[in-house]
Structures are given as structure tokens and as C-alpha cells.
C-alpha positions in Angstrom: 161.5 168.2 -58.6 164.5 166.7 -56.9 167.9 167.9 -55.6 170.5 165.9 -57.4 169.7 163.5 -60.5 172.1 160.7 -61.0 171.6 160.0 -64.9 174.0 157.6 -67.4 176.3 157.2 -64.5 176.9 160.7 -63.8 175.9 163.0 -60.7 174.7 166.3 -60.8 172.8 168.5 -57.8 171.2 171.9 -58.0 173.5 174.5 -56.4 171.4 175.7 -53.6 173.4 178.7 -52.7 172.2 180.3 -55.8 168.6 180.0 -54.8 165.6 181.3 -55.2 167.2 183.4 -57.8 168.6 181.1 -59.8 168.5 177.2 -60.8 171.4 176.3 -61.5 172.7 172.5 -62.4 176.2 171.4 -61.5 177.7 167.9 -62.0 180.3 166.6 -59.2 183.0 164.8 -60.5 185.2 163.1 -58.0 185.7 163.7 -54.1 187.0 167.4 -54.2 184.1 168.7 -56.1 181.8 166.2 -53.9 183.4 167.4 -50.7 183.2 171.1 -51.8 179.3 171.0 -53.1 178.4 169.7 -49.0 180.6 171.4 -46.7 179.5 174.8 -49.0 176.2 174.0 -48.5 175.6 173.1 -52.2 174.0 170.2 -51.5 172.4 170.3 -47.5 169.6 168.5 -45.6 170.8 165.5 -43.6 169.6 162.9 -45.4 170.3 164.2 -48.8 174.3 164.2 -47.8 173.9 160.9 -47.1 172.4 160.0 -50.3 175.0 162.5 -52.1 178.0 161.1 -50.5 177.6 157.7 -51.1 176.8 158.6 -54.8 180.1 160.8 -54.6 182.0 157.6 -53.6 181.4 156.0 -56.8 182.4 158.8 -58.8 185.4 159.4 -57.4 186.3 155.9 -58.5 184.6 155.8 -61.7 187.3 156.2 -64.0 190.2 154.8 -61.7 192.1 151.3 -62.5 193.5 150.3 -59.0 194.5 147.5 -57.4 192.6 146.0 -54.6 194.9 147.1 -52.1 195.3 150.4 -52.9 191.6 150.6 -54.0 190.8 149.5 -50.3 193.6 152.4 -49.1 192.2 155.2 -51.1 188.0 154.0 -50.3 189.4 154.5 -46.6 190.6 157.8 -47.0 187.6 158.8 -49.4 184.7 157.7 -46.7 186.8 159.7 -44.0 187.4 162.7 -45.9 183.7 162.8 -46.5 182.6 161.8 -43.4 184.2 165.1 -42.0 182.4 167.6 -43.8 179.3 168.2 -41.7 180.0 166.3 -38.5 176.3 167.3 -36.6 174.0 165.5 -39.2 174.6 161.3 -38.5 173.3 160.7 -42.0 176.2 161.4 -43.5 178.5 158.9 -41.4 175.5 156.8 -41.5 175.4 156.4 -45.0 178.7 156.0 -45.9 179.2 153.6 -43.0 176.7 151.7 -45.4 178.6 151.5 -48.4 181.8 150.8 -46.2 179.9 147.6 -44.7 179.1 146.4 -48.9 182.7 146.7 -49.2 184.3 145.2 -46.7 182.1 142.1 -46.6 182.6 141.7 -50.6 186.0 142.2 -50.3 186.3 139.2 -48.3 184.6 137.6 -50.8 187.4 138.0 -53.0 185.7 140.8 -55.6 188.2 142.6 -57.6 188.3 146.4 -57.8 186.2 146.8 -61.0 183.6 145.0 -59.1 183.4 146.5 -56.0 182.5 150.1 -58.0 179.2 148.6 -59.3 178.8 147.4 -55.7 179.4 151.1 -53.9 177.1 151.7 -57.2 174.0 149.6 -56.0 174.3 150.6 -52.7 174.0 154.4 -52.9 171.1 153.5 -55.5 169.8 151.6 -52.8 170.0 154.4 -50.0 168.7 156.8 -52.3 165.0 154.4 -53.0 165.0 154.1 -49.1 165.4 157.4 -48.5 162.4 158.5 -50.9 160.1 155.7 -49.3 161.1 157.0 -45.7 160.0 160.5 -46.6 156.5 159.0 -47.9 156.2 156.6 -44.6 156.8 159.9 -42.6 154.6 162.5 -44.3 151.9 159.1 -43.9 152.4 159.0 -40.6 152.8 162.7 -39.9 149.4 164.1 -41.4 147.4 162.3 -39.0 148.5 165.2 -36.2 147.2 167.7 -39.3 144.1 169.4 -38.8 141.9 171.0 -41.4 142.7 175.1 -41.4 146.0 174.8 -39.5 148.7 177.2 -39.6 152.3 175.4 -39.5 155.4 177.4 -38.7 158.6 175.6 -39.9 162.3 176.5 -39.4 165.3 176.1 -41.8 164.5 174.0 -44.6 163.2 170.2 -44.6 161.8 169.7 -47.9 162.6 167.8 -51.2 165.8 170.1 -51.0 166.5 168.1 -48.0 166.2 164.6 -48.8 165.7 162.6 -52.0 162.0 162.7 -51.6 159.4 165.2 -50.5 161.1 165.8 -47.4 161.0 165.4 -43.7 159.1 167.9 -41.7 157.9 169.9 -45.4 156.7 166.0 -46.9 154.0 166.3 -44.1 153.2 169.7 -44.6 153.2 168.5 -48.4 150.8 166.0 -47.3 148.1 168.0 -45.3 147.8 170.6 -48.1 146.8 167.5 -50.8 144.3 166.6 -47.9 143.0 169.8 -46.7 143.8 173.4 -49.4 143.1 175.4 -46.7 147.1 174.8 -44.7 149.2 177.9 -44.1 152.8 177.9 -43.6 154.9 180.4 -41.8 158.4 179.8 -43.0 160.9 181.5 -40.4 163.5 182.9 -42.7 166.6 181.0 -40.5 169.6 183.3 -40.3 172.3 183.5 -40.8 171.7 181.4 -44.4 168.1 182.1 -45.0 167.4 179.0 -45.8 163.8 179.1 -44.9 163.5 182.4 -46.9 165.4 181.3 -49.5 164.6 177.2 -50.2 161.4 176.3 -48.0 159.2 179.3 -49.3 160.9 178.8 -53.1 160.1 175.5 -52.9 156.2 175.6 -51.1 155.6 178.1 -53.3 157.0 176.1 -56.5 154.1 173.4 -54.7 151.3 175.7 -55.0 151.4 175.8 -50.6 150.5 179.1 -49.4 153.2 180.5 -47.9 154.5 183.3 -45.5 158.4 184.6 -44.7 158.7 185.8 -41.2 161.9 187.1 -39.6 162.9 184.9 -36.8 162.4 187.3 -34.2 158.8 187.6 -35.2 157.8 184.4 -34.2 156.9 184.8 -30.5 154.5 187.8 -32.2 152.6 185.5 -33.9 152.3 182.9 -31.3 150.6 185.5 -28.7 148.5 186.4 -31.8 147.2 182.9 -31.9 148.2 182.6 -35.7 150.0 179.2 -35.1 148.7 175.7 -34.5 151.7 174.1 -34.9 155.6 173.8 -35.6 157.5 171.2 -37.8 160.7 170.9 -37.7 163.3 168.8 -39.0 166.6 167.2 -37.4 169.8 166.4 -38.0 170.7 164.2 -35.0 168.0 162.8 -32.3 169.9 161.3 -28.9 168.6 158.7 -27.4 166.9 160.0 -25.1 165.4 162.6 -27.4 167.3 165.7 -27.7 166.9 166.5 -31.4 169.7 168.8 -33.2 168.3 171.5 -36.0 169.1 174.3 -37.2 169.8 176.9 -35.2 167.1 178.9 -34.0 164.6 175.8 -33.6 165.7 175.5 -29.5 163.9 179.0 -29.0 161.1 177.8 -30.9 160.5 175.3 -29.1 160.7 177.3 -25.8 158.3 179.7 -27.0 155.7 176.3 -28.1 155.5 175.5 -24.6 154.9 179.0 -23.1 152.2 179.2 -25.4 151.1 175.4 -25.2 152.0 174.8 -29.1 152.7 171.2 -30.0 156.5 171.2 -31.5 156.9 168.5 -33.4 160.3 166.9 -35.2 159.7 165.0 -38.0 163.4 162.7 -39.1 163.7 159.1 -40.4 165.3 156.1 -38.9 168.4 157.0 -39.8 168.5 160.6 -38.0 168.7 159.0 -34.8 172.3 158.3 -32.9 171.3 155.6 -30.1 174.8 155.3 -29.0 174.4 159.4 -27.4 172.5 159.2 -24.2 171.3 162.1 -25.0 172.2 166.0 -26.6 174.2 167.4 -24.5 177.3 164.7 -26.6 176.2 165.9 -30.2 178.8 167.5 -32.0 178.1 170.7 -32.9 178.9 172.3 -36.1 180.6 176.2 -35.8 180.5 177.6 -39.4 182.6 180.9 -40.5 182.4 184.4 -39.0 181.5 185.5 -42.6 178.5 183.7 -42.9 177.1 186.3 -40.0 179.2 189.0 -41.0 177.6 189.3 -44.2 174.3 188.6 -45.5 174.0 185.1 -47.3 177.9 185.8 -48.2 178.0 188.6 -49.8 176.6 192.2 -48.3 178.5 193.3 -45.3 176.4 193.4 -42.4 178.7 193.8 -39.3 182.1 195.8 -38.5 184.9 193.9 -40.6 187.1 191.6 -37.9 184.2 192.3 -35.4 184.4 188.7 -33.5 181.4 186.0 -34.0 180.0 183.5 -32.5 178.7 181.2 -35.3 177.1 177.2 -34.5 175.2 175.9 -36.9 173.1 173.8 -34.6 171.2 173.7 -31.3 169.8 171.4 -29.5 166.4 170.5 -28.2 165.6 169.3 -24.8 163.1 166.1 -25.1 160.8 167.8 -22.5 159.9 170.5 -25.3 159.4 167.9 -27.8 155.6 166.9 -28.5 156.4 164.1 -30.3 158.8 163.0 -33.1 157.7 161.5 -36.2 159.6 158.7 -38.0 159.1 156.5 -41.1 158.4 153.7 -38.2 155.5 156.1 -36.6 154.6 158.4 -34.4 157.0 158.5 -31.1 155.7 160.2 -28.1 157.4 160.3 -24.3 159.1 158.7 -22.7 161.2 159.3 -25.6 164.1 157.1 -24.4 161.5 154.2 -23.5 159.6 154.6 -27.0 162.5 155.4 -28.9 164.3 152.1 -28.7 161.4 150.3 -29.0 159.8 151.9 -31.9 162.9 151.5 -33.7 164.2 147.6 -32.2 
């Protein structure tokens, strides 16, 4: 099962704000529906937005007869617009800064409008293959640290909701249980959205991977109780030097690893990392709406109405928490910064 399906030209994506409940299909048709679908949370996981984006691009020109100059004008202001819905996760400026490279250097090869739309075409086509093959080169890479019997916590949700493939951090865990049958996963539930409630156990459990919902405040319970072997995490922007952003939630995590000598992995492709921040403390931060705290997955009130909130979407990791991160390239250990830039050179 996949996220989004792009089929006879059109683009549609599973509306994952109406999960586990319900499945349901919706078809983006230009950049306000595109735009709407990721900074709703429709469509999520940092490399999937990439993927989703770039695909949005074409659709929004699809059906339009411009001329190159105003075709250039209006694929500006598209890529921007996009660019801005979810500033913390660099796949999504990566990926359209990928389609805006196609464009530009075919443009001054003299290719009309018409043409440059099958271009932007072949090029999210293209990010979309990679990104599958990354998830498989990282879930290859990653089961090696697997042991027979282990019990994996995971935060948020890095699965094939998440990417175009199996996943990042969930791929591995997708890869142990083939190996081994006996894997457990703890799945923190990830407030304020649930979205390891809600997507990572729908979607383990749709896999056949035995599967447990925690709170997030049960976690350090568990730890002391010796019930976890290891955490897998995804990320949405790695520094550098290391620092990973995720979901909120996954810095205490990884606090709690080393009190209780856990390895704390991140699992994130090539793409995920941002070598021009030194490291976390100059990764943007995404602060979401009051609502989404106020009231549980958007809907039941759960705090006083106008009560203030506090509501970032992100945290970051410090590399000195971080066991090791594991890319499509291999395994990364520290020095991060060192092995980092030459794992990926």
C-alpha cells in the first residue's frame, strides 16, 4: 500500500487525517488543493512532501497554455508557495529545488512551455523511484543493528505513510520482522496528532507486525521495566553536525535512552540532511495552531477555550544522544560531523 498513486496523469493521496477510521482517497488538482492536502497534514512524512509537491507542480500546470515567460513567472511563485508549507522538513525545499534545477537548465535550452511540463513530469517521476529505492537501501542497511526478539519503540510515524516506499525508521522495523517474527513494536501514540496511534499502529498492524500503543508519558515506565531494546526514529532535518529534528516528543526520548543506556537510533535518507546548518540549534522550527492541543485530533475540546498554547511541531536532538543514524549510504556513527560529510561526499 502506498500514500498517493499518480495514475493516467492524475494525483491522488489518502487523506491521513481521516485515519485509522477511515480510508479515504482524494485527488489534488492544482496548487491550492496541493498546498492545502500538506500544510493540513493530509499528506505528511518528509520525504513524501517532497515527492507530493513536485508531483503537485505538474498538476497545477497540466491544463494551462502559457507563455514561457509567464510560465517561468507563475513556476516561481508555485515552487515558493509550496516551499512554505512545512518549513522544518528540508525535503520539501529539497525536492522542489530539483524540479526548479530541470527547469531552469532546459529553459536555457530553449524548450517551450508545453515541454517543460513533461520535464517537471519526469522529474517528480524520478524523485518518486529514488525515494522508494532509498527506503529499501535504508531498511538494508538498518536491520543489521536488529536483533532476534527485540522490542523497538518508535515515535510519530515513519512508515510507507511517510515516504513513497516502506518507510524510514518503520522500513527497518518492516525489515527485522521478515527476518526474525518474533519483533515487538511500542508505538508512542505522539500527541498532540496521534500520529503514532493513529498511522504507525494502523499501518504495522495492516503488516501483520505486532504492535503496542503507549501514551508518551509511559515510556520511561517501560524503559526501567527493561521492555525496550531499542528506539527508531525518523527525521525531518539532520544538521551537520548531527542534531536531528522529529516530531516532538523524540528529544525526551532520547534523554531517557541514555539514562537507561538504550541505543536511539534515526533512520533518514540522503536527502533529510541540511549540511549548510552547523548544527540544530539553526533549524527552523515549525509552531502549529493552539487547536491542535486544545482539542483532541481537532475535534473534542480538551482544554479551557482561549486558554494560551504553546504548540512546535518539532524538537531537536543533540548528536551526543544519537547512537547512530542510518542512511540509504549506511550506517553513520560519531563523530557525526566528521562521518557525516564523508559518508555522504
Amino acid at each position: 500500500m502506498r500514500a498517493i498513486k499518480f495514475k493516467n496523469k492524475q494525483l491522488f493521496y489518502i487523506d491521513q487525517t481521516k485515519l485509522p477510521l477511515k480510508e479515504v482517497w482524494k485527488e489534488c488538482k492544482g496548487l491550492d488543493s496541493g498546498y492545502k492536502a500538506i500544510k493540513e497534514l493530509q499528506v505528511r512524512g518528509a520525504p513524501l512532501i517532497g515527492v507530493f509537491a513536485a508531483y503537485c507542480v505538474y498538476i497545477h500546470f497540466k491544463n494551462k497554455s502559457l507563455a514561457i515567460n509567464k510560465f517561468l513567472s507563475e513556476f516561481r511563485r508555485t515552487t515558493k508557495r509550496l516551499k512554505s508549507c512545512r518549513p522544518t522538513a528540508v525535503n520539501l525545499a529539497w525536492a522542489l529545488e530539483k524540479v526548479e534545477q530541470v527547469v531552469l537548465s532546459n529553459n536555457n535550452k530553449g524548450k517551450s512551455g508545453e515541454q517543460l511540463k513533461e520535464i517537471i513530469l519526469k522529474e517528480a517521476k524520478t524523485i518518486n523511484q529514488e525515494d522508494v529505492k532509498l527506503c529499501e537501501n535504508m531498511a538494508k542497511y538498518g536491520v543489521r543493528l536488529i536483533k532476534k526478539g527485540d522490542n523497538i519503540l518508535t515515535h510519530c510515524n515513519a512508515g510507507f505513510l511517510a515516504t513513497s516506499g516502506d518507510g524510514t525508521a518503520i522500513s527497518v522495523i518492516y525489515k527485522a520482522y521478515e527476518r526474525y517474527k518474533d519483533i515487538r513494536v511500542y508505538s508512542d501514540e505522539t500527541r498532540p496528532l496521534l500520529q503514532g496511534s493513529r498511522l504507525s499502529a494502523w499501518e504495522l498492524t495492516k503488516r501483520g507486525v505486532p504492535t503496542t500503543v503507549i501514551c508518551d508519558s509511559m515510556a520511561a515506565t517501560l524503559m526501567e521495566q527493561g521492555k525496550i531494546d531499542k528506539i527508531i526514529v525518523g527525521a525531518d532535518r539532520i544538521a551537520a553536525n548531527g542534531d536531528a529534528a522529529n516530531k516532538i516528543g523524540t528529544y525526551g526520548l532520547a534523554i531517557l535512552a541514555n539514562y537507561y543506556k538504550i541505543p536511539f537510533y534515526i533512520v533518514a535518507p540522503f536527502s533529510t540532511f541540511d549540511l549548510s546548518l552547523k548544527s540544530g540549534k539553526f533549524i527552523p522550527i515549525e509552531e502549529r495552531k493552539k487547536d491542535e492541543v486544545r482539542k483532541l485530533v481537532n475535534r473534542i475540546e480538551v482544554a479551557p477555550r482561549g486558554v494560551k498554547v504553546y504548540n512546535p511541531a518539532f524538537d531537536v536532538t543533540p548528536n551526543k544522544l544519537i547512537t547512530a543514524i542510518i542512511s540509504d549510504k549506511g550506517v553513520i556513527n560519531p563523530p557525526f560531523k566528521k562521518s557525516i560529510k564523508k559518508i555522504l561526499k
